[in-house]
SEDOLUM-595297 format. One record per residue: residue in one letter; residue number from 1; z, x, y of N, C-alpha, C in turn. Coordinates in steps of 0.02 Angstrom, whole numbers, plus 50000, padded with zeros to 5 digits. Example, Ala and Ser with C-alpha at 12.3 -4.5 7.8 and 13.67 -1.06 7.14 Angstrom:
! SEDOLUM-595297
+-------+------+-------+-------+-------+-------+-------+-------+-------+-------+-------+
! tivex ! donu !   n_w !   n_u !   n_v !  ca_w !  ca_u !  ca_v !   c_w !   c_u !   c_v !
+-------+------+-------+-------+-------+-------+-------+-------+-------+-------+-------+
!     A !    1 ! 50390 ! 50660 ! 49716 ! 50390 ! 50615 ! 49775 ! 50390 ! 50660 ! 49835 !
!     S !    2 ! 50354 ! 50642 ! 49888 ! 50357 ! 50684 ! 49947 ! 50394 ! 50645 ! 50002 !
+-------+------+-------+-------+-------+-------+-------+-------+-------+-------+-------+
END
This chain:
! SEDOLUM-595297
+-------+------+-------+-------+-------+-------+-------+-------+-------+-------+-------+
! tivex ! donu !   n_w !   n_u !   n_v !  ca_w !  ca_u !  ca_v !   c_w !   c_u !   c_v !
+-------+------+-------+-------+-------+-------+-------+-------+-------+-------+-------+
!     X !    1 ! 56042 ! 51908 ! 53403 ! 56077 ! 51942 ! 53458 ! 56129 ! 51990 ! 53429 !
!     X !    2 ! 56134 ! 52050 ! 53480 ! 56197 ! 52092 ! 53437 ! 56250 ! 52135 ! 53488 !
!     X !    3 ! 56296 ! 52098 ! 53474 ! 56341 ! 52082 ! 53532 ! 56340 ! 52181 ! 53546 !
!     X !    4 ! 56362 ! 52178 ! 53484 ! 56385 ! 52307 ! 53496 ! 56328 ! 52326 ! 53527 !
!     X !    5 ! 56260 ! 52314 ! 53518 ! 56213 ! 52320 ! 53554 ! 56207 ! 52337 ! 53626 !
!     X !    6 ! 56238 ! 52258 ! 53639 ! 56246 ! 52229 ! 53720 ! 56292 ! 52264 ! 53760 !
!     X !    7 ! 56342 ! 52269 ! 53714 ! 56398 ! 52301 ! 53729 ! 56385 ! 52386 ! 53768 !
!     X !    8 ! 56365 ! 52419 ! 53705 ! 56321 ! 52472 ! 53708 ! 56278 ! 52490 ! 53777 !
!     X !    9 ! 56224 ! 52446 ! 53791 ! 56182 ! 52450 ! 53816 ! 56246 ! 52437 ! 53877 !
!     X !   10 ! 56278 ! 52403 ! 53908 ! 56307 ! 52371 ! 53978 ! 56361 ! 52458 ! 53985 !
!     X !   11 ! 56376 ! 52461 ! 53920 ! 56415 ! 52551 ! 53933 ! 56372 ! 52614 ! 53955 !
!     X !   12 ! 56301 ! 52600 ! 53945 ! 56250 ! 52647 ! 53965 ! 56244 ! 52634 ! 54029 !
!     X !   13 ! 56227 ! 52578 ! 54053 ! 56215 ! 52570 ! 54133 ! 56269 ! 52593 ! 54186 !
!     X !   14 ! 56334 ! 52560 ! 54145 ! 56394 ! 52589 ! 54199 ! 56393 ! 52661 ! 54208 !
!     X !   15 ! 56391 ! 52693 ! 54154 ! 56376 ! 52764 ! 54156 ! 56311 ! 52789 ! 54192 !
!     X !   16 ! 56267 ! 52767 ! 54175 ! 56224 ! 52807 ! 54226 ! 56245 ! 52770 ! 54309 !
!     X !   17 ! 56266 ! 52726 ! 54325 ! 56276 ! 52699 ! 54407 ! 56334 ! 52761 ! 54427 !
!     X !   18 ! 56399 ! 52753 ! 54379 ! 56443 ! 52796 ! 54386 ! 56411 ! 52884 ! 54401 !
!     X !   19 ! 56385 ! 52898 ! 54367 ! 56359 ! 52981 ! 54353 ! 56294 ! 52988 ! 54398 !
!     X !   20 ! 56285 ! 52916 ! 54468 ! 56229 ! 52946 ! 54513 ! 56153 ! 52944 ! 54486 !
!     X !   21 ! 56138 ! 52904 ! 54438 ! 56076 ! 52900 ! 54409 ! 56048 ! 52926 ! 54336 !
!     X !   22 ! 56088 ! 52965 ! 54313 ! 56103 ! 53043 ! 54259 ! 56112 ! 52996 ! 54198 !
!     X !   23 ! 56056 ! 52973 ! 54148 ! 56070 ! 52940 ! 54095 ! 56134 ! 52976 ! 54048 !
!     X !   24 ! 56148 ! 52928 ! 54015 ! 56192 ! 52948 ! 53938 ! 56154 ! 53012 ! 53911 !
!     X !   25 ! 56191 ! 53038 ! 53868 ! 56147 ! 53081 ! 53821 ! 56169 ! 53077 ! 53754 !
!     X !   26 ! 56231 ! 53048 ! 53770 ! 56265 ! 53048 ! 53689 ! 56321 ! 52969 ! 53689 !
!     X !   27 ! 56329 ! 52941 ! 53624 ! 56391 ! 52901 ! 53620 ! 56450 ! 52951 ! 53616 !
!     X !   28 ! 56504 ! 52881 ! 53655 ! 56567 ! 52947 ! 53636 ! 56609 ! 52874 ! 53594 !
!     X !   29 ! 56629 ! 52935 ! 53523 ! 56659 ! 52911 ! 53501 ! 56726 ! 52911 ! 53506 !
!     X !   30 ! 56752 ! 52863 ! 53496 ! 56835 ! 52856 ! 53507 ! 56885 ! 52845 ! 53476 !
!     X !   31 ! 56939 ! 52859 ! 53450 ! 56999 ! 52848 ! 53409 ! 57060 ! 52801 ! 53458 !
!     X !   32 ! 57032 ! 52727 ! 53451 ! 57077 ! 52688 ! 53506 ! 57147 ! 52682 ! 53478 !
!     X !   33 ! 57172 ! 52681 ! 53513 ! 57271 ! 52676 ! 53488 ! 57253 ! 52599 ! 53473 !
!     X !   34 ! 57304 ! 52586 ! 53439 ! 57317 ! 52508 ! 53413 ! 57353 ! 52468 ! 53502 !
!     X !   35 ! 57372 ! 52410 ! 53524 ! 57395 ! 52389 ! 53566 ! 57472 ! 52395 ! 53562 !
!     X !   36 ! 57489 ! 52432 ! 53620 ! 57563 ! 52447 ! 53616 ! 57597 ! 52377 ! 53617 !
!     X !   37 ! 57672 ! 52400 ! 53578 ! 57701 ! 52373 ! 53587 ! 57763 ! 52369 ! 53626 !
!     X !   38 ! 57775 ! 52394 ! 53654 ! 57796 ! 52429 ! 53727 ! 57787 ! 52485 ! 53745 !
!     X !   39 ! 57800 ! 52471 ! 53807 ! 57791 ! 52515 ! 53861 ! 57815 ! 52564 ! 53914 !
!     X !   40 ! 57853 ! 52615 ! 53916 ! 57899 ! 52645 ! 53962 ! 57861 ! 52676 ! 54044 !
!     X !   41 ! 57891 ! 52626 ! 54075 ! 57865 ! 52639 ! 54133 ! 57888 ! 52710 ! 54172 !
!     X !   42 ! 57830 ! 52754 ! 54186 ! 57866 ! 52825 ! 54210 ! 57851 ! 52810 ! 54281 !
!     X !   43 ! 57827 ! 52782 ! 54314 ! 57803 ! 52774 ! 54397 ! 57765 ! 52745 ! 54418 !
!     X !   44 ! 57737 ! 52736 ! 54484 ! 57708 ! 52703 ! 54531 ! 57628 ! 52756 ! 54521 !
!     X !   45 ! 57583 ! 52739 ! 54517 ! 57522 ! 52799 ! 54519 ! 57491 ! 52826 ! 54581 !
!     X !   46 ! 57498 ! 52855 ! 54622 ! 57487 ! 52869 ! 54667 ! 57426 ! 52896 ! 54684 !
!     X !   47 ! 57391 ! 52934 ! 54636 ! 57316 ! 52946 ! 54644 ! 57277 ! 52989 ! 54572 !
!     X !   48 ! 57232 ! 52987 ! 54558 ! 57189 ! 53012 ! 54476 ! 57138 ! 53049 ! 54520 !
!     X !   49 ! 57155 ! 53106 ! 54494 ! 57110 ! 53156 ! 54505 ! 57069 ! 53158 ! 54425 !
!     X !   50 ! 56984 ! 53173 ! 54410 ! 56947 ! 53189 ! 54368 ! 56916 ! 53222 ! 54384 !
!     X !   51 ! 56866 ! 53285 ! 54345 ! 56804 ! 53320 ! 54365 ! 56752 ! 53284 ! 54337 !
!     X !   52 ! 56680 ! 53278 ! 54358 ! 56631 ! 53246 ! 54308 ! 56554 ! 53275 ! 54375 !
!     X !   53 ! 56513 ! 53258 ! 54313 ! 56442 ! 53287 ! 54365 ! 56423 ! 53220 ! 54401 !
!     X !   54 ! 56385 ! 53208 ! 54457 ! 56378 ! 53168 ! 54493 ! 56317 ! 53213 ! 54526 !
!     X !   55 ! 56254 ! 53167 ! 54525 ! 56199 ! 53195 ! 54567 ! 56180 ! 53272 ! 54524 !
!     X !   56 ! 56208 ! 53300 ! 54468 ! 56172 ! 53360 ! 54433 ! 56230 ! 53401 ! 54457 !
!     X !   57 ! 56270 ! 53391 ! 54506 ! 56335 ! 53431 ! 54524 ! 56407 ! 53439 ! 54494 !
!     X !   58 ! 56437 ! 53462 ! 54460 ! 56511 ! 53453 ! 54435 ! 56542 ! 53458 ! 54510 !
!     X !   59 ! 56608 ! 53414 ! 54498 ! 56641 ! 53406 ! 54576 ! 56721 ! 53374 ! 54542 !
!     X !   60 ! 56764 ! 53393 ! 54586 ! 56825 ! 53354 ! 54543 ! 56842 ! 53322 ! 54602 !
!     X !   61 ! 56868 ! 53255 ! 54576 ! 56843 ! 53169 ! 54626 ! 56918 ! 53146 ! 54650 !
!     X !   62 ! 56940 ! 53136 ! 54703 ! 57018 ! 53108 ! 54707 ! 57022 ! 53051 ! 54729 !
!     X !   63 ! 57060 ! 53009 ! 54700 ! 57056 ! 52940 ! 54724 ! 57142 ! 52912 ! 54739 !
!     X !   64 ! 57168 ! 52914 ! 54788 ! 57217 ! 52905 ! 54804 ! 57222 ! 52803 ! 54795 !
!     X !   65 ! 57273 ! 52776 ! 54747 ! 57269 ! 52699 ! 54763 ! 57288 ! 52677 ! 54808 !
!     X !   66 ! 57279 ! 52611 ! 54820 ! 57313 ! 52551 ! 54883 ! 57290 ! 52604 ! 54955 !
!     X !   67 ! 57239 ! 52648 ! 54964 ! 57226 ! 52643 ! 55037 ! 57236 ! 52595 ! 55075 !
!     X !   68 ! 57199 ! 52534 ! 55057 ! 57183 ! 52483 ! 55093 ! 57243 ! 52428 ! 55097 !
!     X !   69 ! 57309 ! 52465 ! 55067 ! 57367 ! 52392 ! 55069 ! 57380 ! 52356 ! 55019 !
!     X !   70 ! 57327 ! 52366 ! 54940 ! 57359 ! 52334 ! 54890 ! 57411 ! 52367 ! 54829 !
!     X !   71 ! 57402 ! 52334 ! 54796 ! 57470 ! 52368 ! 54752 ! 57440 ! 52437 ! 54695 !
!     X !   72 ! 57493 ! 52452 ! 54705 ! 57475 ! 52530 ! 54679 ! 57480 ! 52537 ! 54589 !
!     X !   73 ! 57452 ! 52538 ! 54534 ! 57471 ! 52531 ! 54470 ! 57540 ! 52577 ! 54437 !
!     X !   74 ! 57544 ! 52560 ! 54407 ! 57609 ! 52582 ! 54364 ! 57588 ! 52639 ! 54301 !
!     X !   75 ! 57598 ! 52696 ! 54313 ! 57576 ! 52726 ! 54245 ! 57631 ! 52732 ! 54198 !
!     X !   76 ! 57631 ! 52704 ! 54123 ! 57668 ! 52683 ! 54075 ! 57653 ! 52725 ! 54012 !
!     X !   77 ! 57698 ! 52728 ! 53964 ! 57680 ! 52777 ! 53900 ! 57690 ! 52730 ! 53847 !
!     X !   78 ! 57676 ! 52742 ! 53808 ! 57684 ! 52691 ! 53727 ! 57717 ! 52743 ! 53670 !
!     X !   79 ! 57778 ! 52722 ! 53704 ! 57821 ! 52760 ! 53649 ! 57814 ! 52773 ! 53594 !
!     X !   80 ! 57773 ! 52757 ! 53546 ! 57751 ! 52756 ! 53482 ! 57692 ! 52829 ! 53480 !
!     X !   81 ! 57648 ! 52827 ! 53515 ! 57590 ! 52851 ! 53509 ! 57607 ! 52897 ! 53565 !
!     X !   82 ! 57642 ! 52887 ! 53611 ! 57634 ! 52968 ! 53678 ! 57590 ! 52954 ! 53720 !
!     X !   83 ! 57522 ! 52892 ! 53724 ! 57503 ! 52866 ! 53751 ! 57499 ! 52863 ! 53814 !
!     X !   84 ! 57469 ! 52879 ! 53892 ! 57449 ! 52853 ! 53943 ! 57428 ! 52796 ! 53945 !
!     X !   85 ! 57457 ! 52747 ! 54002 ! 57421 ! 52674 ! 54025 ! 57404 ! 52665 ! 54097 !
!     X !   86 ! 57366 ! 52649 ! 54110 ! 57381 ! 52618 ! 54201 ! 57366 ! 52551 ! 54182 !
!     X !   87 ! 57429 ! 52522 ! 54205 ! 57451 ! 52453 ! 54206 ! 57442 ! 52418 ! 54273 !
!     X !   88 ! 57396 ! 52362 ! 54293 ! 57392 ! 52336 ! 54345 ! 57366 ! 52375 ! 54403 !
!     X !   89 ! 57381 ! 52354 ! 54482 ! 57354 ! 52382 ! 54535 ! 57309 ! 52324 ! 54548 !
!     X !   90 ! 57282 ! 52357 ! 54601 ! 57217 ! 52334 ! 54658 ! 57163 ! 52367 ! 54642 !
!     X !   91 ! 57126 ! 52401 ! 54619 ! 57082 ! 52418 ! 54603 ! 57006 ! 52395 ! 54570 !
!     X !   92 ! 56964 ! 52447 ! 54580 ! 56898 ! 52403 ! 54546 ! 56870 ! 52483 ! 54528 !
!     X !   93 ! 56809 ! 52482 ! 54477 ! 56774 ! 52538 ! 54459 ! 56705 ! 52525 ! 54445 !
!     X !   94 ! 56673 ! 52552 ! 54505 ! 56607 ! 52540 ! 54539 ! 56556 ! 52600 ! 54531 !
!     X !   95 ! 56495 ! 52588 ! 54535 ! 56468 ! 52648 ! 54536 ! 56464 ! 52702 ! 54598 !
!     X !   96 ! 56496 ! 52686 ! 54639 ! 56512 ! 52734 ! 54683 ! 56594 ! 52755 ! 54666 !
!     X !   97 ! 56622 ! 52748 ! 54621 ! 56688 ! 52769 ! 54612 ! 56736 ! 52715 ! 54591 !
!     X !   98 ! 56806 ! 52742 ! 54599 ! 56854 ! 52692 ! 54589 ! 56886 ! 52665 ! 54682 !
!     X !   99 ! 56872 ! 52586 ! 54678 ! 56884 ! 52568 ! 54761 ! 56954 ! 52543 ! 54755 !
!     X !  100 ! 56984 ! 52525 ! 54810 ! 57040 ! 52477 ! 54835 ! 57001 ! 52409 ! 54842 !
+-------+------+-------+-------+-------+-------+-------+-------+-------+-------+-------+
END
């Protein structure tokens, strides 16, 4: 069994559910920050706007949090690195988007 494999393969599916059917075409490689060691909280997140293709279309996607009444995440920096975080919330990330 090979776990990067699995791994791999479960990052291909989300991506194509996410991207509307539209396989991978490439790995993306990544330069992960180490785990902060603190955190400076700059605010409450109120909504993440991204562009990405969906259905063969580029479209830029808005997702405002806590529609539905739950808690809204915290976006935080890692003083060390300059770093973006979203810390916590109500949220989930589905292939129809990011839900409440």
């Amino acid at each position: 069994m090979n776990p990067e494999g699995d791994v791999l393969e479960h990052g291909r599916a989300m991506f194509e559910g996410f991207h509307w059917g539209v396989p991978s075409r490439r790995k993306l490689r990544a330069q992960l920050s180490p785990t902060p060691r603190a955190l400076v909280k700059l605010g409450q997140l109120e909504a993440v706007a991204y562009s990405t293709n969906k259905g063969g279309e580029r479209a830029t996607w808005e997702h405002e949090f806590a529609e539905d009444g739950g808690r809204k995440p915290v976006l935080a920096m890692d003083p060390d690195t300059r770093r973006l975080h979203i810390v916590g919330g109500d949220y989930d990330v589905e292939d129809r988007g990011i839900v409440d």
